[in-house]
SERO-4910 file (N, C-alpha, C, O; in steps of 0.05 Angstrom, whole numbers):
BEGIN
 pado doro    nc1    nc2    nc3   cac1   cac2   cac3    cc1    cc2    cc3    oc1    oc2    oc3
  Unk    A   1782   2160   1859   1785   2177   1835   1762   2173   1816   1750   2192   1807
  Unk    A   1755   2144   1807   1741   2142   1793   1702   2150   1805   1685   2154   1788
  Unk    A   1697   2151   1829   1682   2159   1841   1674   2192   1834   1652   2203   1832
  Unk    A   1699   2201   1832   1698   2233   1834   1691   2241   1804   1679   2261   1797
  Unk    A   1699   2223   1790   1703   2228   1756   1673   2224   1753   1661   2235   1735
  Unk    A   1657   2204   1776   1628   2192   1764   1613   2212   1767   1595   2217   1751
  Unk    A   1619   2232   1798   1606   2259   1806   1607   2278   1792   1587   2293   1793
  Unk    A   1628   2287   1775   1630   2304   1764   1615   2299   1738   1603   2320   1730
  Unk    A   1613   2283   1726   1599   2273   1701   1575   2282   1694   1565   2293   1674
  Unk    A   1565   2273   1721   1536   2275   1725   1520   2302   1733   1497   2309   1729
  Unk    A   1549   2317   1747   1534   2343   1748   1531   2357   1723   1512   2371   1718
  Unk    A   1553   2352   1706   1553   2366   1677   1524   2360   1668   1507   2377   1663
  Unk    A   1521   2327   1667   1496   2326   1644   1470   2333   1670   1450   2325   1659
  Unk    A   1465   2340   1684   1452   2342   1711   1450   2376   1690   1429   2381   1677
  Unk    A   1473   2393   1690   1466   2410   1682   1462   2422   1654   1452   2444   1650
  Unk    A   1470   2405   1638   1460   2416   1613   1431   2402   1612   1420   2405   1591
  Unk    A   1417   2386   1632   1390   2387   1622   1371   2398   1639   1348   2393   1643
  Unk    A   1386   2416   1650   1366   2440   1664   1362   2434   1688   1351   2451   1702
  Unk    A   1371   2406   1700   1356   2398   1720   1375   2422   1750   1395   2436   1744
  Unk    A   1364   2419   1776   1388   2418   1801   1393   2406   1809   1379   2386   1814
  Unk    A   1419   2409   1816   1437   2391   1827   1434   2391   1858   1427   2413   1867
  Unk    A   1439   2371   1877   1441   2372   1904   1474   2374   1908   1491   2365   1893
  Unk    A   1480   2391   1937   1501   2385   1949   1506   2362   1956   1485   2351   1964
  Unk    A   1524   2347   1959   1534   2324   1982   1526   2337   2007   1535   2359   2014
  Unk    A   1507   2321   2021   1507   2314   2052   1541   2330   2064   1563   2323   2054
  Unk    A   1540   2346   2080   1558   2355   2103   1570   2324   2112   1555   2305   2119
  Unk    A   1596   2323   2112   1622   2300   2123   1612   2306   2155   1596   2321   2165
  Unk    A   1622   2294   2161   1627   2282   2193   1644   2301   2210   1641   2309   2233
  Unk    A   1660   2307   2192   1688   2328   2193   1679   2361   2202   1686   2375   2222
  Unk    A   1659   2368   2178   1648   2396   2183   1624   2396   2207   1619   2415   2222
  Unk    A   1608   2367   2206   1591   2373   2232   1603   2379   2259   1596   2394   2278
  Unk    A   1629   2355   2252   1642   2363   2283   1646   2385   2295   1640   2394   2317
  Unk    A   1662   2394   2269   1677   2421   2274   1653   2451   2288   1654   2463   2309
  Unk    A   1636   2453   2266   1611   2469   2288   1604   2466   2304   1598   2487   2316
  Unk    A   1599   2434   2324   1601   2430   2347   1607   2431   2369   1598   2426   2391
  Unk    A   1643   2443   2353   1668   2448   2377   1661   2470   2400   1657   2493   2393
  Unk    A   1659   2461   2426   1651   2483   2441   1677   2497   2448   1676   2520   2457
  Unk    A   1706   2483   2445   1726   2495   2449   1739   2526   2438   1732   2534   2416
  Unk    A   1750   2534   2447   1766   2563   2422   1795   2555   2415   1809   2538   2426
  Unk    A   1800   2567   2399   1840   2570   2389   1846   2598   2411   1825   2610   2418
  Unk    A   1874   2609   2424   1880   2618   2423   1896   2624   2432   1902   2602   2442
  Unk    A   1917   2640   2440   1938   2641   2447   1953   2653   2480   1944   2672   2492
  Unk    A   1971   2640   2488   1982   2648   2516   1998   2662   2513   2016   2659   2496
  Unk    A   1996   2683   2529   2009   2711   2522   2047   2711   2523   2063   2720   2507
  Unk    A   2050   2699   2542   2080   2682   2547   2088   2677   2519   2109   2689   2516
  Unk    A   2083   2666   2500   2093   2667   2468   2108   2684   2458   2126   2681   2442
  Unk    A   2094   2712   2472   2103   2734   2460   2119   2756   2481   2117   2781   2481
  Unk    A   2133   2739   2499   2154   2753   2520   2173   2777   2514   2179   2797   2527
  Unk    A   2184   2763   2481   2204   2785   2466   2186   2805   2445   2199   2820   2430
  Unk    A   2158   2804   2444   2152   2823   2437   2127   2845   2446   2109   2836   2460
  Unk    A   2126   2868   2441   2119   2890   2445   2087   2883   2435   2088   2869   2415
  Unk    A   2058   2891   2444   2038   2885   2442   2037   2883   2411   2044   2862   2401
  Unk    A   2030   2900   2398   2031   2914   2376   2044   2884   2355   2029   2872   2339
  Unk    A   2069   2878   2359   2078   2858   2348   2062   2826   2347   2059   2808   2330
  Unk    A   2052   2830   2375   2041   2802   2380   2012   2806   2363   2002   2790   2347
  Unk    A   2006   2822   2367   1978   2819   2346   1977   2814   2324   1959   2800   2315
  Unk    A   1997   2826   2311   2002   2819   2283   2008   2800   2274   2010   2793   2251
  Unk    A   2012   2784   2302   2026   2747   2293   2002   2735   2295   1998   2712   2285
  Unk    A   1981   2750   2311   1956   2729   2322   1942   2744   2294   1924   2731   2283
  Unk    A   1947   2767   2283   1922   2764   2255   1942   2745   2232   1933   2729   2215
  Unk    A   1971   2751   2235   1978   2733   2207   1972   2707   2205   1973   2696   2183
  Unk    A   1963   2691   2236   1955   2672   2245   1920   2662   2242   1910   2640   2242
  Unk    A   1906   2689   2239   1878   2674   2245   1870   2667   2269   1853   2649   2269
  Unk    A   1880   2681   2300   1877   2673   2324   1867   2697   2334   1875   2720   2332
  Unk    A   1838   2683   2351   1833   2721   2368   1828   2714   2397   1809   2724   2409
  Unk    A   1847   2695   2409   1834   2708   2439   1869   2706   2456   1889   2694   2449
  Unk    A   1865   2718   2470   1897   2720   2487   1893   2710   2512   1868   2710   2515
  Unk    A   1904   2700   2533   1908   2705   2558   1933   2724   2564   1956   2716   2561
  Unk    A   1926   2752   2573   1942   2778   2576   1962   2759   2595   1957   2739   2608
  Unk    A   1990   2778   2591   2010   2779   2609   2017   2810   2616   2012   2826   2599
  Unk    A   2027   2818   2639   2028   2831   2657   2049   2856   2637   2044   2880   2635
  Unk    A   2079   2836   2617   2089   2858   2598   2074   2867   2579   2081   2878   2558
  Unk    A   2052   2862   2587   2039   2878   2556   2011   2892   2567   1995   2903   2552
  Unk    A   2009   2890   2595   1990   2902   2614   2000   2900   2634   1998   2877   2643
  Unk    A   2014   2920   2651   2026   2918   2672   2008   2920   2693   1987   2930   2686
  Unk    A   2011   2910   2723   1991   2901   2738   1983   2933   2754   1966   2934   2771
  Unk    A   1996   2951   2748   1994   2977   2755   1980   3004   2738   1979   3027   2745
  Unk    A   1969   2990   2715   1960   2998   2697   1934   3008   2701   1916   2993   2709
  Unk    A   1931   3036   2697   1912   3054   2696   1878   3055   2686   1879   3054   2661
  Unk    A   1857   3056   2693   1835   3058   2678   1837   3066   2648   1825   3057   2629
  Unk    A   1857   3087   2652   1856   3094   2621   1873   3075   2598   1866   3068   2576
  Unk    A   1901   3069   2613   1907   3046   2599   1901   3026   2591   1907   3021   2568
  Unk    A   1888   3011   2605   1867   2985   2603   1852   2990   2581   1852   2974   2562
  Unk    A   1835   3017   2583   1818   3020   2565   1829   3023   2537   1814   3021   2517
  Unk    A   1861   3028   2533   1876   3040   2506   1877   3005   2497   1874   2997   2474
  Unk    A   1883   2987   2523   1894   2962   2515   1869   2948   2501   1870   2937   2479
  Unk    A   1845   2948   2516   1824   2933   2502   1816   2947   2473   1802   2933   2459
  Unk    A   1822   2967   2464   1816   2982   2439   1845   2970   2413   1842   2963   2390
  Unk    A   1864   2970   2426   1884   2964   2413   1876   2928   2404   1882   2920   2381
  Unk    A   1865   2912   2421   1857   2890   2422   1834   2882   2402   1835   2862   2389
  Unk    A   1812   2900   2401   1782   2898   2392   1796   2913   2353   1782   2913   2332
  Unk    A   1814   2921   2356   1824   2935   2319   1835   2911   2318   1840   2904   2294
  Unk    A   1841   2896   2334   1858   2877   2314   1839   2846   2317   1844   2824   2307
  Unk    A   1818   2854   2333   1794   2838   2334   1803   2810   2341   1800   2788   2330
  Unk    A   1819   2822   2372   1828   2803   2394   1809   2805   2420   1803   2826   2431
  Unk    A   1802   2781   2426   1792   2784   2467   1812   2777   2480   1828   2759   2472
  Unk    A   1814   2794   2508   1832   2780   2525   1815   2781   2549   1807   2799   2565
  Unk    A   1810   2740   2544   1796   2729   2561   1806   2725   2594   1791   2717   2612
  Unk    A   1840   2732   2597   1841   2714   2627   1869   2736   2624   1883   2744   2605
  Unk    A   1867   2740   2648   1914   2746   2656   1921   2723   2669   1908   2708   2682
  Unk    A   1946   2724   2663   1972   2705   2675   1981   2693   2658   1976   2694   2633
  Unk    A   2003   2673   2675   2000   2670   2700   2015   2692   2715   2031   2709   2707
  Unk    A   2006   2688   2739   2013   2701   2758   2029   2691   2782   2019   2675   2798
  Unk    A   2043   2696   2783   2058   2683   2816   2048   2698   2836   2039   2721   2835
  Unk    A   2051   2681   2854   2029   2694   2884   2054   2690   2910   2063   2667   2909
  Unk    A   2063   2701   2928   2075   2700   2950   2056   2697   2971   2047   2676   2981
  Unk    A   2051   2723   2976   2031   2732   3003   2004   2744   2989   1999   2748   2966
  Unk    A   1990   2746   3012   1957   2748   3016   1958   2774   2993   1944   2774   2972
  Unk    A   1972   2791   3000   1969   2825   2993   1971   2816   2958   1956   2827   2943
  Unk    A   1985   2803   2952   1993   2794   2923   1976   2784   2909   1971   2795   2888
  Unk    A   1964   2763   2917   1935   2753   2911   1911   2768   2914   1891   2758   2904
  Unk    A   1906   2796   2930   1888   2808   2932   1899   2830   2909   1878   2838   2899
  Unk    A   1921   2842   2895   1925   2855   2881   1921   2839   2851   1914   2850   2830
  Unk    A   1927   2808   2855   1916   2800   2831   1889   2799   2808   1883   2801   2784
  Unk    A   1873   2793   2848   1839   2791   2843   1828   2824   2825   1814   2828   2806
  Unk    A   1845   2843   2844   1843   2873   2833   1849   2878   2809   1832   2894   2799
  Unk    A   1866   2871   2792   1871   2864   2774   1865   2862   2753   1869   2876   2733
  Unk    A   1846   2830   2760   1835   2822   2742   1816   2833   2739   1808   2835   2716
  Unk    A   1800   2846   2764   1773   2851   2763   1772   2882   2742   1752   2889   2729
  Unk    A   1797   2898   2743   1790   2928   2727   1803   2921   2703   1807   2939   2687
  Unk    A   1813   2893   2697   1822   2884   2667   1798   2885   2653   1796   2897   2631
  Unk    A   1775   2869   2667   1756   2859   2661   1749   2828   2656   1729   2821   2644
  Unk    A   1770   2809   2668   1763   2785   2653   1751   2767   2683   1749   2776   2705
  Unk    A   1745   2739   2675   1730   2727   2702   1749   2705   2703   1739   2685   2712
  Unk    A   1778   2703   2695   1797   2686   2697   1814   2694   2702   1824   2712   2690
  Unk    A   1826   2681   2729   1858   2683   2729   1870   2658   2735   1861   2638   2747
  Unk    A   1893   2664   2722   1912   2648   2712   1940   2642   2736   1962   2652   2732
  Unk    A   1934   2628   2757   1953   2632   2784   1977   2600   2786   1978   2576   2778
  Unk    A   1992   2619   2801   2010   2595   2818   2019   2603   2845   2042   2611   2850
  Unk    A   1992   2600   2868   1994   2614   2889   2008   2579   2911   2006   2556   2903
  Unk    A   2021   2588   2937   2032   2570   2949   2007   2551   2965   1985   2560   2972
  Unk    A   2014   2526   2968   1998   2509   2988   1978   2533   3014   1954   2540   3016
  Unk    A   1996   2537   3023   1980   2546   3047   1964   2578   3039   1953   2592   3057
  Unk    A   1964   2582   3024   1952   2607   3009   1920   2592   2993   1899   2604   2986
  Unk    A   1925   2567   2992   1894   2560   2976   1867   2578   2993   1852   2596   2984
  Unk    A   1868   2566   3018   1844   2571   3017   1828   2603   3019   1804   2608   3022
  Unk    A   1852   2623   3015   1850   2648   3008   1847   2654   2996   1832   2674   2996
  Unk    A   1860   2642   2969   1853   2643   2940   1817   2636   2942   1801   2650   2930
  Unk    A   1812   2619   2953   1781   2606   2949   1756   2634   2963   1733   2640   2956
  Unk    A   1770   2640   2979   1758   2661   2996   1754   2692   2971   1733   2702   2964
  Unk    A   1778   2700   2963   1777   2715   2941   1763   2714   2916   1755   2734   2905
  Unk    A   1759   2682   2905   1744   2681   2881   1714   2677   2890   1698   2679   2871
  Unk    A   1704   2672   2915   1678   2679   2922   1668   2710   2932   1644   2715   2935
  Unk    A   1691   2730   2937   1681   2757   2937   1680   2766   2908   1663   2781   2899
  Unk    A   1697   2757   2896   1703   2774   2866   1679   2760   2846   1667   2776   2831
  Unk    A   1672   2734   2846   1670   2711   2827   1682   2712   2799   1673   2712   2776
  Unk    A   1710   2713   2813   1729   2713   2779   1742   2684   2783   1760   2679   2799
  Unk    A   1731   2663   2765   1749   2639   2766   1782   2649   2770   1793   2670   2765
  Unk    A   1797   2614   2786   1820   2616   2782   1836   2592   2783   1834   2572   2798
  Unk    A   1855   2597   2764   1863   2567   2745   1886   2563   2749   1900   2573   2731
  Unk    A   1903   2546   2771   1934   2537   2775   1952   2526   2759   1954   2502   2758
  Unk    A   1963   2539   2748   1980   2525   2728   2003   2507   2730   2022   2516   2743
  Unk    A   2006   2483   2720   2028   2458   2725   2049   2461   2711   2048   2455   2687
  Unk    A   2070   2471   2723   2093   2473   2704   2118   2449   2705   2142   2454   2703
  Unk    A   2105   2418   2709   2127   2402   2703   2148   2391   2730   2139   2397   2753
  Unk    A   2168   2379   2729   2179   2363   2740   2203   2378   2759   2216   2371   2779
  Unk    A   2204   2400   2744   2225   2425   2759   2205   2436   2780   2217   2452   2794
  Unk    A   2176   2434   2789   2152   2447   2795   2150   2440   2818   2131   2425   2818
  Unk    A   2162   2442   2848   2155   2429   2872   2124   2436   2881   2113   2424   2899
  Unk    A   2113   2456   2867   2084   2461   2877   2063   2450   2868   2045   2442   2881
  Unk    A   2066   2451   2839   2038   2441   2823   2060   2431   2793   2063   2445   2774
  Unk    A   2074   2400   2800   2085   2390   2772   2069   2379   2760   2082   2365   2746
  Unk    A   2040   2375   2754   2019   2358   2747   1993   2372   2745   1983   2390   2758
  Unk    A   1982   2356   2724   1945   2354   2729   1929   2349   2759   1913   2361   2774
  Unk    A   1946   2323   2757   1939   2310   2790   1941   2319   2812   1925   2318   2830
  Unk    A   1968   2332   2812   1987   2353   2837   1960   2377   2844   1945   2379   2864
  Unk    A   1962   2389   2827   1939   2410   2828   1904   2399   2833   1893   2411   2852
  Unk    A   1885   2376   2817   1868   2374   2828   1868   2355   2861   1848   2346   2872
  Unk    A   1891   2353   2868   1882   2345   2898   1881   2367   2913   1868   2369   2934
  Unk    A   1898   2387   2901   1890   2404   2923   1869   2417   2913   1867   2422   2937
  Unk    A   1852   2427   2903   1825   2443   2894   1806   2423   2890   1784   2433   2893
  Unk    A   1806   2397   2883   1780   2379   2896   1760   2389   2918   1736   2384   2916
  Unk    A   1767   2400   2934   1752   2409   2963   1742   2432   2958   1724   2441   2972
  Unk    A   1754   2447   2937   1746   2475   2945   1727   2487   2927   1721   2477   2905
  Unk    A   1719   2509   2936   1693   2521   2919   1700   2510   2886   1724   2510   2879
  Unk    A   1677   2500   2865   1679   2495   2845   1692   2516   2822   1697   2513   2798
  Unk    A   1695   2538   2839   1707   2564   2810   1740   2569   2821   1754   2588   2815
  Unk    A   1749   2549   2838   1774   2542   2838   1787   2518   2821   1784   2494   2827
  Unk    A   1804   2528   2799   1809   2494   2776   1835   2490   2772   1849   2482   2791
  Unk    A   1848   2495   2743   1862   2479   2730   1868   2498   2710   1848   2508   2700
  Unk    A   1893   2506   2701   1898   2514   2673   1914   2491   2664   1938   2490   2672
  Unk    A   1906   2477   2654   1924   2449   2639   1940   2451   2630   1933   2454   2606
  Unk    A   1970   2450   2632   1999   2461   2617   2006   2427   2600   2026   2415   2606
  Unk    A   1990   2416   2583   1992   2387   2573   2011   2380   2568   2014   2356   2566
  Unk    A   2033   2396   2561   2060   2392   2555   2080   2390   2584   2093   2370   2588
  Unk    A   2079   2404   2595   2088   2410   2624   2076   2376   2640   2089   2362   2655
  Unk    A   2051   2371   2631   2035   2352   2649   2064   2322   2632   2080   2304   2638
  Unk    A   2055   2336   2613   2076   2293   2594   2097   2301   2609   2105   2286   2627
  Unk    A   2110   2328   2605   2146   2331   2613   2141   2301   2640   2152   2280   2639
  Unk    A   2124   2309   2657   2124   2298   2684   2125   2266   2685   2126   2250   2703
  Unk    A   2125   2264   2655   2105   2232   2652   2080   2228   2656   2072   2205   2662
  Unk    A   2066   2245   2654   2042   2239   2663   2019   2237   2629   2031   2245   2609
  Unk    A   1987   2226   2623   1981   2218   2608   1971   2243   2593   1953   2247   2609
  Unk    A   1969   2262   2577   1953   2283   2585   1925   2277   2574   1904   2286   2583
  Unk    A   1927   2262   2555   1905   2263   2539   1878   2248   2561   1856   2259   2563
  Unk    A   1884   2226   2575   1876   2207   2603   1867   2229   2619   1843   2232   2626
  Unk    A   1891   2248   2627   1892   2268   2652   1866   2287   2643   1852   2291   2663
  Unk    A   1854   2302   2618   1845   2311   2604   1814   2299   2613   1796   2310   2625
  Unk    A   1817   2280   2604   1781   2267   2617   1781   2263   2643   1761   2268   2657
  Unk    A   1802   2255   2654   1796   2266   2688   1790   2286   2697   1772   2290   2712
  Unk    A   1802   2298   2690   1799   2324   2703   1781   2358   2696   1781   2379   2708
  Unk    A   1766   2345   2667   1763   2363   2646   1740   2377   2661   1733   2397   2648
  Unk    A   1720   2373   2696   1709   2388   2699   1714   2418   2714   1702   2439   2714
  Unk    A   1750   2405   2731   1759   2433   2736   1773   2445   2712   1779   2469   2714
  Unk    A   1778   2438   2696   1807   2447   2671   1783   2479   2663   1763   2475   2650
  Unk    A   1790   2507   2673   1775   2526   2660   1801   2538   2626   1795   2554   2608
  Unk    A   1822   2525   2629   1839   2539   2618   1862   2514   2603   1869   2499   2621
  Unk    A   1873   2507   2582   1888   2492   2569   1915   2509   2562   1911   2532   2554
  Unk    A   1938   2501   2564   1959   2511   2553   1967   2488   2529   1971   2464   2534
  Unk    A   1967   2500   2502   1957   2475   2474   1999   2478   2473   2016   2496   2470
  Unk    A   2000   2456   2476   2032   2444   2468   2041   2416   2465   2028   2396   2472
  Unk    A   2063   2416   2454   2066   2398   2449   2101   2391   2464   2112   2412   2472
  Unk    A   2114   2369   2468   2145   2360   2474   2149   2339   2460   2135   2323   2449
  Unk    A   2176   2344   2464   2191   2330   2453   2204   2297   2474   2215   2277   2464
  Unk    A   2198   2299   2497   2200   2268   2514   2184   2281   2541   2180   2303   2552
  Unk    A   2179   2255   2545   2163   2246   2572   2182   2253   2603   2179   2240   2624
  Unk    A   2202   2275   2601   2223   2271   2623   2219   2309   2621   2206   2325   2609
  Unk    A   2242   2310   2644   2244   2342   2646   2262   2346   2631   2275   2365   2642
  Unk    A   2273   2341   2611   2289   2356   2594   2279   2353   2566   2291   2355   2545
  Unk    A   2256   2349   2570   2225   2353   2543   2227   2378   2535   2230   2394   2553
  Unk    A   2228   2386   2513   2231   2409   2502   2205   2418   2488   2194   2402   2474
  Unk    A   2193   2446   2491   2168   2445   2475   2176   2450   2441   2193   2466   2432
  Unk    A   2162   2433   2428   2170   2435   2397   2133   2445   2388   2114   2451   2402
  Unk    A   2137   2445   2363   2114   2457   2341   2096   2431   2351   2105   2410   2359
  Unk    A   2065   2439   2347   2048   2417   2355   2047   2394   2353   2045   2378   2372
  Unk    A   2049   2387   2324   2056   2367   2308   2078   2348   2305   2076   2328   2291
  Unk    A   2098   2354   2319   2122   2343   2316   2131   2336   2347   2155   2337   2354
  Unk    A   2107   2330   2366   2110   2316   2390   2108   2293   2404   2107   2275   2388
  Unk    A   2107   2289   2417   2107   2258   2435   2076   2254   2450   2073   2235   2464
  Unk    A   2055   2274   2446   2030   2283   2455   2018   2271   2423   2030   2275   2402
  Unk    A   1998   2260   2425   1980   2255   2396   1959   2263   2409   1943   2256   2427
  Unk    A   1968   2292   2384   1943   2312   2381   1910   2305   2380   1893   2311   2396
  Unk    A   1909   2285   2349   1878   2277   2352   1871   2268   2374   1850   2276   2383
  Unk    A   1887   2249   2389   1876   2240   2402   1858   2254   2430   1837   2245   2440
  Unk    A   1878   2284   2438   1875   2309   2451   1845   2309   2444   1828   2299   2459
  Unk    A   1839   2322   2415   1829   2329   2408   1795   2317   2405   1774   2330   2407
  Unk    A   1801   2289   2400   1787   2272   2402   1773   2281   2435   1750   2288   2434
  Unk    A   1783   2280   2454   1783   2279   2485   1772   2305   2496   1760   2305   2518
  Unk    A   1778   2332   2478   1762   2352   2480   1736   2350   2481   1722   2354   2502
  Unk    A   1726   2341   2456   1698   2340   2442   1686   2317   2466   1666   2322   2479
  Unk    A   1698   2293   2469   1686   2277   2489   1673   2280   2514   1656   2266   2524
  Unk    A   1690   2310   2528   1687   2317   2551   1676   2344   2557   1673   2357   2577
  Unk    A   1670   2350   2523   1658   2380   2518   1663   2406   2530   1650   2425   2537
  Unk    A   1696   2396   2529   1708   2426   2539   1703   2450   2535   1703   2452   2510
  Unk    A   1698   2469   2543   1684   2490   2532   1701   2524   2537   1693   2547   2534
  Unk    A   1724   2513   2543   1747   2540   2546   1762   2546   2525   1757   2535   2504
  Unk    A   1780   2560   2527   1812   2562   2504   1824   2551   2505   1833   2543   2526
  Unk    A   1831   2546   2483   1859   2523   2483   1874   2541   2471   1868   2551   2450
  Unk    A   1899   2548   2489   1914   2573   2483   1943   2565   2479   1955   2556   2499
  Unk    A   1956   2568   2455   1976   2557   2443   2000   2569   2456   2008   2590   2446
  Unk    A   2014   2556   2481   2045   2563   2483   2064   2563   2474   2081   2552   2489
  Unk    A   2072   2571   2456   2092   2565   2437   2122   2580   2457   2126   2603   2464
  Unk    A   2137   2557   2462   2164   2566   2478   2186   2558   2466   2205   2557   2481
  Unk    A   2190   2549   2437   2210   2548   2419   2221   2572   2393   2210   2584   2375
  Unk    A   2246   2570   2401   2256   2592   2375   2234   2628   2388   2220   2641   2373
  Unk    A   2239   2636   2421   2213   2646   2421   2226   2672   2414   2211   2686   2427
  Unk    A   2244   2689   2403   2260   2719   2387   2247   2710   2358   2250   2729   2343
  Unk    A   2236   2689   2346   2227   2684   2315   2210   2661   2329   2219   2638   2330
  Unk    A   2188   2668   2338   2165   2647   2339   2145   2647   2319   2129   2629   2322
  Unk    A   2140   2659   2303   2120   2662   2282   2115   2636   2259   2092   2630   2253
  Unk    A   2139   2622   2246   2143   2601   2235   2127   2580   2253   2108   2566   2246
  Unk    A   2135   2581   2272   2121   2551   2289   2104   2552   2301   2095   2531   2310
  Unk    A   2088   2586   2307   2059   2582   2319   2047   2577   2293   2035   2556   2291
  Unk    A   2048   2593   2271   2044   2591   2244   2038   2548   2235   2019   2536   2225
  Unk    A   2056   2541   2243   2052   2516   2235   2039   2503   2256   2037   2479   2249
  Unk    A   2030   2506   2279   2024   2498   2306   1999   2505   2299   1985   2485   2303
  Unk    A   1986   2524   2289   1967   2532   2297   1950   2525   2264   1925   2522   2267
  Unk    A   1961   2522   2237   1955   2505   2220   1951   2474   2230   1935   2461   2216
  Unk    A   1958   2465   2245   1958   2427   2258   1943   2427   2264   1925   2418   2250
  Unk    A   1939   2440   2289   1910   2438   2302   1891   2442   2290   1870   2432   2294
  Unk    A   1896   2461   2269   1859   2471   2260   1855   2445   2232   1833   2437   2225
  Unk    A   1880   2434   2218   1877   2415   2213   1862   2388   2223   1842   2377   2212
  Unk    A   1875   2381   2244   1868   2358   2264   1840   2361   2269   1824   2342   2270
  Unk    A   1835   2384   2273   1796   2392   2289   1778   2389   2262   1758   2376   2264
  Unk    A   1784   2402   2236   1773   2399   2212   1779   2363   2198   1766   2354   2180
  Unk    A   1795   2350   2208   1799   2318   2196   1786   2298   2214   1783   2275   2207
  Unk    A   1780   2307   2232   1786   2287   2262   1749   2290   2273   1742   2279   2294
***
């Protein structure tokens, strides 16, 4: 306090004798932050109970512009012309939608309707949870298309991909634009480290699902960022280390008929944590 009282002092008499004043040197805090090669934004799944139109309005009352589309708010049968109404509806409210999914995959035909998909959505990400014996099709597909594609870990209920780990053993081998959408919350549900899992794995991870739980077990509940069993800075810290360079797209799966309060505060934490940290 008494430091601040000495700064201010000085600018006064600094300025009543004509002289200029210098800024303080840029903190540590704001260099970081320009540095961040990461983005904020949001997984479209947030907004299951609402109608496009709605969800945007949460991502401007929020300060958030990029989406990963879901299928209710772009159906996978959706028209040139629609697409085109959706990316306009998106660019007024000065949203990208960088990736779809996820997507569930059965058979070949499903995964080739996905790649289709994505490709007249326009984005070079998809967002999958295709079966074991379907990989190396999937790999075959993202080398005709070259649209990355990112398996998502949904946890301990997950016999296919409950993990970080689960998932890079099987895409270790395969073409490099086959990865990871990181579900970090889903990854702890499992017990697993995420923030650890995060620098392992951060050269397939094209995609982050930003959450937080409530315990290290499958009956982890996702809560508001801040109020989890995941330490954020430390996340965050682990980003910048490994110079992630995708979205970190906020799942918010609590209270989700009135989610606005807790992406609202979810999405204040983080931009906190990235501006302190």
């Amino acid at each position: 306090m008494n430091s601040r009282r000495t700064f201010v002092k000085k600018g006064i008499a600094g300025l009543m004798a004509g002289s200029i004043i210098s800024l303080p040197e840029k903190s540590n805090a704001a260099r970081a932050k320009k540095e961040d090669t990461f983005k904020l934004g949001m997984a479209g799944y947030s907004f299951v109970h609402f109608k496009l139109d709605e969800a945007l309005e949460m991502m401007k009352k929020t300060d958030v512009h990029y989406l990963c589309i879901k299928d209710f708010h772009l159906p996978y049968n959706s028209t040139a012309e629609q697409i085109t109404a959706f990316h306009q509806k998106l660019k007024d409210a000065d949203v990208t939608g960088y990736a779809v999914g996820p997507i569930y995959t059965k058979t070949h035909q499903e995964i080739d309707n996905a790649f289709d998909y994505a490709k007249r959505v326009g984005v070079d990400l998809i967002v999958g949870i295709p079966n074991h014996d379907d990989l190396k099709y999937v790999e075959q597909k993202v080398k005709e298309y070259n649209i990355r594609y990112a398996i998502h870990n949904h946890g301990p209920e997950d016999k296919l991909y409950p993990n970080a780990t689960s998932v890079y053993n099987f895409v270790k081998d395969l073409d490099p634009r086959v990865g990871l959408c990181f579900d970090m919350g889903h990854n702890r549900r499992d017990n697993q480290d995420s923030v650890a899992d995060l620098g392992k794995y951060s050269k397939r991870i094209f995609d982050i699902h930003l959450k937080n739980v409530t315990a290290a077990t499958k009956d982890g509940k996702t809560c508001e960022l801040g109020r989890g069993i995941i330490d954020i800075p430390a996340f965050v810290k682990m980003l910048r280390k490994v110079k992630y360079a995708g979205s970190c797209s906020l799942e918010y799966e609590k209270d989700m008929k009135e989610p606005l309060a807790g992406i609202a505060e979810s999405v204040g934490y983080f931009r906190g944590v990235c501006q302190a940290s």
